[in-house]
Residue, then its C-alpha position, 0 to 999 in steps of 0.5 A: x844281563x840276567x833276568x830277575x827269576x835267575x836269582x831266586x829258586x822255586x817254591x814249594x807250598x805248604x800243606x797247611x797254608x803257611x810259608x812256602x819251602x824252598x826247593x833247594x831246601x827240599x832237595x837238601x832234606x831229601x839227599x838228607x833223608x836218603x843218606x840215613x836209610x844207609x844207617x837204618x837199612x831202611x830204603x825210602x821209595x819216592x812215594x814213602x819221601x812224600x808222605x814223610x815230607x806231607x807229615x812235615x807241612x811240605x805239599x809235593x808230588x811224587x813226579x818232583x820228588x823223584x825230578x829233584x831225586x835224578x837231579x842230585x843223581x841219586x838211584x831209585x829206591x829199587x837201586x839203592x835197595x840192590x846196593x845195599x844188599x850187595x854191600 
């Protein structure tokens, strides 16, 4: 037996008070984001992600940025800027 929430994923608000975000989809557009710095040598720190996301309708907090960031076992922007150097 599972309990109802089991079957559901968060969500996030909306910055202009329309429909909610899904963190799974979040996290989607995160990764998403992350995987284009490569092609644009740009890196993306956590508190740039949040601006981006703002400007897209989507109210999210550093600290979960960078939770959801860890979960998908991406690097700190410091990280993945010495990679890239490396490379």
């Amino acid at each position: 037996m599972f309990e109802l929430k089991f079957f559901f994923t968060a969500s996030i608000a909306a910055t202009d008070g329309g429909a909610a975000h899904s963190a799974e989809a979040i996290r989607h557009r995160i990764k998403s984001m992350i995987d284009n710095e490569v092609r644009d040598g740009d890196v993306l720190s956590d508190d740039r992600i949040v601006d981006i996301l703002k400007e897209a309708g989507v109210d999210i907090a550093r600290r979960t940025v960078a939770k959801y960031r860890e979960a998908l076992r991406i690097p700190s922007s410091v990280e993945r800027r010495r990679m890239l150097k490396s490379a």
